[in-house]
N, C-alpha and C positions, 0 to 999 in steps of 0.2 A: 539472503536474497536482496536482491536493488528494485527499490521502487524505479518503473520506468521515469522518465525524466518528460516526456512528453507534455507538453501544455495544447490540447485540444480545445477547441471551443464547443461551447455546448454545457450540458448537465454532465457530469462525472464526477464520482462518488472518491476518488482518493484525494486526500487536502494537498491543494497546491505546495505545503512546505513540506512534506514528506517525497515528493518527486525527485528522484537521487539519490538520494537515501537508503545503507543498506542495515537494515535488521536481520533479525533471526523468526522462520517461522516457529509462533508456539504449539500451535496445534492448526490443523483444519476443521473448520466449522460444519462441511459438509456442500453441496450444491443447491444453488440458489438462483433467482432468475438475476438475467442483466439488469441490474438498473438502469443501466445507460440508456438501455433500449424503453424499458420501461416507463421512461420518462416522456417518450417522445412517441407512447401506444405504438410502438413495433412490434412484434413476437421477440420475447425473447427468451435465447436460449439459456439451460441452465448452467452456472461456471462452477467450479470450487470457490470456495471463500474461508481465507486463511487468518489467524490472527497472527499480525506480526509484531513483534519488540522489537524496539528502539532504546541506547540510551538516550539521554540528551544529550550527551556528547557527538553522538550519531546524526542528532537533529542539528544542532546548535553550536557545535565544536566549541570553540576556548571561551563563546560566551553563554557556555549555558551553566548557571548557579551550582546546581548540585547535579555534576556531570552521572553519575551511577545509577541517579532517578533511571527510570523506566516509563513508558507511553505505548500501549497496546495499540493497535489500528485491524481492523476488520478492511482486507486488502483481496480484490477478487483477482484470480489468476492471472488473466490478460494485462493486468499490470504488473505485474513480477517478474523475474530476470534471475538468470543465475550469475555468481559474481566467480568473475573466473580469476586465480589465482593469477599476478605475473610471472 
């Protein structure tokens, strides 16, 4: 999956350098409220919330140390994307 690439203003919960970025989801965590919304007393609805892997290679390409490391992220649906082969 590709973390959407989107830079929003406001509260949002996915870390700016993970935006583009495509990992593997590991599991789904289950449905959860938005934070987004949450932050700003809305209702909000419940989303899936997945945890996704990263290498660092994934993050940081040719300068990241120990490219095969791994970095989990807690990533709710409405940011996720599917990566379509070319």
């Amino acid at each position: 999956m590709r973390v959407r690439a989107d830079m929003p203003p406001g509260h949002v919960r996915t870390p700016a350098y993970l935006r583009g970025k495509i990992g593997w989801v590991e599991r789904q965590l289950g449905p959860f409220p938005n934070p987004e919304a949450l932050a700003y007393d809305r209702p909000a609805e419940k989303l899936p919330l997945y945890r996704v892997r990263f290498t660092m290679a994934d993050i940081w390409g040719d300068a990241a140390e120990n490219p095969a490391d791994t970095l989990d992220a807690e990533i709710y649906a409405h940011w996720l994307e599917p990566v379509h082969a070319p």
